[in-house]
C-alpha positions in Angstrom: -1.5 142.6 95.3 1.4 144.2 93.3 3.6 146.5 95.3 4.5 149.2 92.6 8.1 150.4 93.9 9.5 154.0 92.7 11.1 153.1 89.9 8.3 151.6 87.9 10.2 148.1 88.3 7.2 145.7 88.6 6.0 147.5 84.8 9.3 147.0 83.4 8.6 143.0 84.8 5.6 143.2 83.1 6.8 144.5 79.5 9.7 142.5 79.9 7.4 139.2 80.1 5.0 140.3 77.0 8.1 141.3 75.2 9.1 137.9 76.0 6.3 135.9 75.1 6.1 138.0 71.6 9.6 136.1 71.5 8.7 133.1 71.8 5.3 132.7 69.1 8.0 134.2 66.7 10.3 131.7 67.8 8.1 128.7 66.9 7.3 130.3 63.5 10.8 130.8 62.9 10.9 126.7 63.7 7.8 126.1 61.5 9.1 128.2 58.4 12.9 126.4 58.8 11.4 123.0 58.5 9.1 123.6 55.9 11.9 124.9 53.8 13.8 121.8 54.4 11.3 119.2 54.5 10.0 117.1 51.9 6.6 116.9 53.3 6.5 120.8 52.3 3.6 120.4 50.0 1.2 118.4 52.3 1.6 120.8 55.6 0.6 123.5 52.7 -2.7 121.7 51.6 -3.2 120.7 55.2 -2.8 124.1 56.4 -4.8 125.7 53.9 -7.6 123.4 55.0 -7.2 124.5 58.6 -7.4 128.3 57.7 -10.7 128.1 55.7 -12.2 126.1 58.8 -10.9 129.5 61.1 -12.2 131.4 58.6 -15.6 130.1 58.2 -15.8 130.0 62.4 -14.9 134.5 62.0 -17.5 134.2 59.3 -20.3 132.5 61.4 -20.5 129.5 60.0 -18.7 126.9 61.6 -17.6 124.0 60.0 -14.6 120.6 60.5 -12.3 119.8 58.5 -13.9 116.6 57.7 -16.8 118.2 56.1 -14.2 119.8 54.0 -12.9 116.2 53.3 -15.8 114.7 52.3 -16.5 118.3 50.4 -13.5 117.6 48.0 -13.7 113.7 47.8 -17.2 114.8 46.4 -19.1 112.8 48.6 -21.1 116.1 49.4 -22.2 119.5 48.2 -20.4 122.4 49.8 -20.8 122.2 54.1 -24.0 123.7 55.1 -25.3 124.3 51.3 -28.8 122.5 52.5 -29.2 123.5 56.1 -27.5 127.0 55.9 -30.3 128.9 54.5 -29.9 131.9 57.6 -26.5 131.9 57.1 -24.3 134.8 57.0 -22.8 134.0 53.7 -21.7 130.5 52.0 -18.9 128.1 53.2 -18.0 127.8 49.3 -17.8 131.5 48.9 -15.3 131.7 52.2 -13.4 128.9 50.7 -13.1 130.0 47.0 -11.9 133.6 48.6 -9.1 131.6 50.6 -7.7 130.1 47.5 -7.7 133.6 45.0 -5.3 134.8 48.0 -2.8 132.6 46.5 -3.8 132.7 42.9 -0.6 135.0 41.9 1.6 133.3 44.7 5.4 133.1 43.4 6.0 130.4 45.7 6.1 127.3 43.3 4.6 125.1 46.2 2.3 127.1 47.0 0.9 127.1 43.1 1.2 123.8 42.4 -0.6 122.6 45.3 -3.2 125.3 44.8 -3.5 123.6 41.1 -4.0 119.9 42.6 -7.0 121.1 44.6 -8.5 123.1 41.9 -8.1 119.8 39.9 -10.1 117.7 42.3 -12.6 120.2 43.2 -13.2 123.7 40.9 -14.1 126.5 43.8 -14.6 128.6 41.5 -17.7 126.7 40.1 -18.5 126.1 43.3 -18.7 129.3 44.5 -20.9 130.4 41.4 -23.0 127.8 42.2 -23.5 128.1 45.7 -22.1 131.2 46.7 -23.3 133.7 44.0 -25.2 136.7 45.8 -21.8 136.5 48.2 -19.0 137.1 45.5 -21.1 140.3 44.6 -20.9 141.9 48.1 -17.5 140.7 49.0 -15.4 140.4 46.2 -14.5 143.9 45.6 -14.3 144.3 49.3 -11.8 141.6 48.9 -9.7 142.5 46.2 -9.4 146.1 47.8 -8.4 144.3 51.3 -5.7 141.9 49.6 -4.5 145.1 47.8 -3.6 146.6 50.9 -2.3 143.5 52.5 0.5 143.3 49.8 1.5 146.8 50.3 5.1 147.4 51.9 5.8 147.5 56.1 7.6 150.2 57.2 8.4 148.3 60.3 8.9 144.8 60.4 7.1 143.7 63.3 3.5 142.6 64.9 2.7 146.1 65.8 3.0 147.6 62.2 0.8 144.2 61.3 -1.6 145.1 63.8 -1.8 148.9 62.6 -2.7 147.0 58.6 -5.5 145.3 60.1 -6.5 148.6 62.0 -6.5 150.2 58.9 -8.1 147.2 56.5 -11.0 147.5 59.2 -11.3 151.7 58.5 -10.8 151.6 55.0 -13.6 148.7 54.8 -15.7 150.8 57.5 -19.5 150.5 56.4 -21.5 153.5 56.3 -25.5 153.8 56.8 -27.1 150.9 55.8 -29.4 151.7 53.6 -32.9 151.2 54.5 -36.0 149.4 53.3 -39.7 150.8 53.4 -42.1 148.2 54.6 -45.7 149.3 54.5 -48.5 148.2 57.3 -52.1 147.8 55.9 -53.3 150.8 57.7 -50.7 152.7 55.8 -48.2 153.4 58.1 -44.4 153.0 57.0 -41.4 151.4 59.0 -37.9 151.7 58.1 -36.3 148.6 58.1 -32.5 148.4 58.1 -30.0 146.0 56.3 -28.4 144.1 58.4 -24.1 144.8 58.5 -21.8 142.0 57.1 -18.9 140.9 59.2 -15.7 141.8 57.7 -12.9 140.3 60.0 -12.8 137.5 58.1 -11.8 138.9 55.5 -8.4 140.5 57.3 -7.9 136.9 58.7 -7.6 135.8 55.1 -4.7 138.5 54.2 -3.0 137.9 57.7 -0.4 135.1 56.3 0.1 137.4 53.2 0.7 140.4 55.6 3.2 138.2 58.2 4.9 136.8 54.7 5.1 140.4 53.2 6.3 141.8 57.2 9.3 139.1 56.9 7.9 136.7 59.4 7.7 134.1 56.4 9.5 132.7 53.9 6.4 131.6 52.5 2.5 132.1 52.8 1.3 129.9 55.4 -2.3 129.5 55.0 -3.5 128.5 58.3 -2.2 131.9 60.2 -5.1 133.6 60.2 -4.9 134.3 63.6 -7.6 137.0 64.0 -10.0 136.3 67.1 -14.2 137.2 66.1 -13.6 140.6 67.7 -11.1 143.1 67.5 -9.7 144.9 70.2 -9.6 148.2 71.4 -6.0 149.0 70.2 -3.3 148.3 67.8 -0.5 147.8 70.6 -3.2 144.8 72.2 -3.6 143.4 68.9 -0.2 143.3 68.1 -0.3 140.9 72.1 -3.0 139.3 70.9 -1.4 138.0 67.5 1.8 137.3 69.8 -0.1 134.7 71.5 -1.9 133.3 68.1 1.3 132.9 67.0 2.6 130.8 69.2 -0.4 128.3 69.1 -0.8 128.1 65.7 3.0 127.3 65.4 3.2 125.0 67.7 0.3 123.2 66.0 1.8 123.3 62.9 5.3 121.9 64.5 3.3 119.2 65.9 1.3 118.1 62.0 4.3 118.6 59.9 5.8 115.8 62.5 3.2 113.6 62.4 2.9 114.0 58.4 6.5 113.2 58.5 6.1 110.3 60.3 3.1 108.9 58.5 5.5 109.0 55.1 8.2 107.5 57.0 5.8 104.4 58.1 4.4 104.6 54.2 8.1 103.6 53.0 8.8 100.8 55.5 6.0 98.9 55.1 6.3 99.0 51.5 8.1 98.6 48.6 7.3 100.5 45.3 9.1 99.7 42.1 10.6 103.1 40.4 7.3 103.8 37.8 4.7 103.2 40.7 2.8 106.2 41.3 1.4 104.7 44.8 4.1 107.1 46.5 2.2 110.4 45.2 -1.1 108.8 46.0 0.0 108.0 49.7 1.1 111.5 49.5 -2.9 112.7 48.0 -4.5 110.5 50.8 -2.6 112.1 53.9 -3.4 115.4 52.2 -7.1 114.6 51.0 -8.2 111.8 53.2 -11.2 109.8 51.2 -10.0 110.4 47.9 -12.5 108.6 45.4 -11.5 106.5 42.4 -12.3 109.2 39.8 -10.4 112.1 41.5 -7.3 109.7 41.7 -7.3 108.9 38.1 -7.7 112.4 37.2 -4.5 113.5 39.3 -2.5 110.6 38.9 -3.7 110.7 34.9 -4.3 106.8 35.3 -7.7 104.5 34.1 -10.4 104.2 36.8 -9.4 100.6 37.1 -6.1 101.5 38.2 -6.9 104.0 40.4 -9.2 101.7 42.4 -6.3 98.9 42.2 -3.8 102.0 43.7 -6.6 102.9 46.4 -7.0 98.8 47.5 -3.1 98.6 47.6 -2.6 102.5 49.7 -5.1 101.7 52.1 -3.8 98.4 53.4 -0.3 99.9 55.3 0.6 96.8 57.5 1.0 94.4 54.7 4.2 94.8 53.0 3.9 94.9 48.7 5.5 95.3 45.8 3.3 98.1 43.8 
C-alpha cells in the first residue's frame, strides 16, 4: 500500500517516473533516427521497416499476417496473403498494403522514394489492390486521403500529447454515423432491419502515426514501422500520449537491434567476398537482405540484367562462406 504524505510526494514520484519513461522511448528514437542518417544500410532498415508496419497494420485491421507471407507475396511465389482463405475478412491484406505505400507516394525524402520505387518495380500494389482489394479502396480510400490530410497538418506543440490529441481527433472526424440498414423480408411477410456491420478505422491512424511523429519533429524521416497504435483506443488523450511513450520505446529498440544486424550481415557480405568494381552482386546482396527469396525474373528486372545472369548472380549471392571473385 502507498502511504500518500501531505504534500502529494508519492504523485510527484509517480509523474516523475512516466515523465521519465516518455524520456527514454524518445531517447531510443533519437538513437534510431541518428543512425539511420548516418548509415549506409539506410535504405534496407526503410524497406524492412515498411514491411513490419503493414504486418502491424494488417494485425489493427483483423487480419493477421508474417512477414514471410509478405516475402513470398513480393518474390511472387503467391497471390496476396489470405486472397484464397480470407473470404470473411474484414477487408484485403493487398488493400492495407497498397494504402501503406500511397502514405509515402509524395515523400520528399529521396530514400524514402527510391526505395518505395524498387518495391513498386518488383511487385505493382496498385494492381494488386485493384485486383484483389477493389470493393475496399471504395470504402476506405477517401476515408484515407481525408485521414492523411490531417496527419500532415502542422502541431502546435511538439510532443506525444499534441500527437495523441491528432489521433483523438482523426478518430471524431472519421466517426461513423447510423449504419444504414437493410430490409430482409420473412415468407410470412414480416420485415427485419438488418444493420451493416461498422468498419474499423484505427488502422488507418496507425498508418499516418510516422507521418504525424515525422511532421511533430520526432523524425528526421518517415519511419514506416511506427505505427504504434494498440487495437483499441483509450479513454483519453493524456493515456494515449503514455501509451505511445511505451510503443515507442519497443519499436525503437527493435529497430536499434535490425539496423545492427543488417549492418552486420553487409559487413560479413564484404569479407567473404570479393567483387570486381562493375559487379552488381553488391546491390543484389543488398535486394536479398531486403527481399529475402528474390526470383530470377525480379532480379533482372531491378538489376536491368538477362535472366541468365540473374540466376548466375543469385547461385554466386547465396553461397556467403565461399570466398569469389564476381
Amino acid at each position: 500500500m502507498t502511504l500518500v504524505s501531505p504534500s502529494g510526494s508519492s504523485f510527484a514520484r509517480m509523474d516523475r517516473t512516466r515523465h521519465l519513461r516518455s524520456n527514454d522511448g524518445i531517447l531510443q528514437l533519437g538513437r534510431l533516427d541518428g543512425r539511420l542518417h548516418n548509415s549506409a544500410c539506410a535504405d534496407i532498415f526503410i524497406a524492412r521497416s515498411r514491411l513490419e508496419g503493414a504486418v502491424a497494420l494488417s494485425a489493427l485491421a483483423g487480419v493477421p499476417i508474417s512477414i514471410a507471407d509478405l516475402h513470398h507475396w513480393i518474390a511472387g511465389r503467391t497471390p496476396p496473403p489470405r486472397a484464397s482463405e480470407g473470404l470473411n475478412d474484414p477487408i484485403s491484406v493487398a488493400a492495407i498494403f497498397h494504402v501503406a505505400l500511397t502514405r509515402d507516394d509524395d515523400a520528399k525524402d529521396p530514400l524514402s522514394r527510391s526505395t518505395l520505387n524498387t518495391l513498386r518495380t518488383i511487385l505493382d500494389d496498385r494492381d494488386e489492390a485493384r485486383t484483389y482489394g477493389s470493393n475496399d479502396l471504395v470504402h476506405f480510400g477517401p476515408l484515407w486521403r481525408r485521414v492523411r490530410e490531417i496527419a500532415l497538418a502542422p502541431f502546435a506543440e511538439r510532443d506525444l500529447l499534441a500527437v495523441a490529441e491528432r489521433v483523438f481527433e482523426l478518430a471524431e472526424m472519421t466517426e461513423q454515423g447510423p449504419s444504414a440498414a437493410s430490409e430482409v423480408a420473412t415468407i410470412d411477410g414480416r420485415t427485419w432491419q438488418l444493420s451493416a456491420p461498422s468498419r474499423d478505422r484505427n488502422w488507418l491512424f496507425a498508418t499516418a502515426m510516422p507521418l504525424m511523429l515525422h511532421r511533430a519533429g520526432f523524425t528526421g524521416r518517415v519511419i514506416p514501422s511506427l505505427t504504434l497504435l494498440e487495437k483499441f483506443l483509450p479513454a483519453s488523450p493524456g493515456a494515449l500520449s503514455e501509451q505511445l511513450a511505451d510503443k515507442l520505446g519497443q519499436v525503437a529498440s527493435a529497430g536499434l537491434r535490425d539496423l545492427t544486424a543488417i549492418e552486420r550481415s553487409m559487413d560479413r557480405a564484404a569479407v567473404h567476398r570479393q567483387f570486381t568494381k562493375r559487379s552488381k552482386a553488391p546491390l543484389l546482396a543488398r535486394l536479398l537482405i531486403a527481399y529475402p527469396g528474390l526470383q530470377a525474373g525480379a532480379v533482372a528486372t531491378l538489376l536491368g540484367v538477362t535472366p541468365q545472369g540473374a540466376r548466375k548472380l543469385l547461385a554466386a549471392t547465396t553461397r556467403p562462406s565461399v570466398p569469389m571473385l564476381v
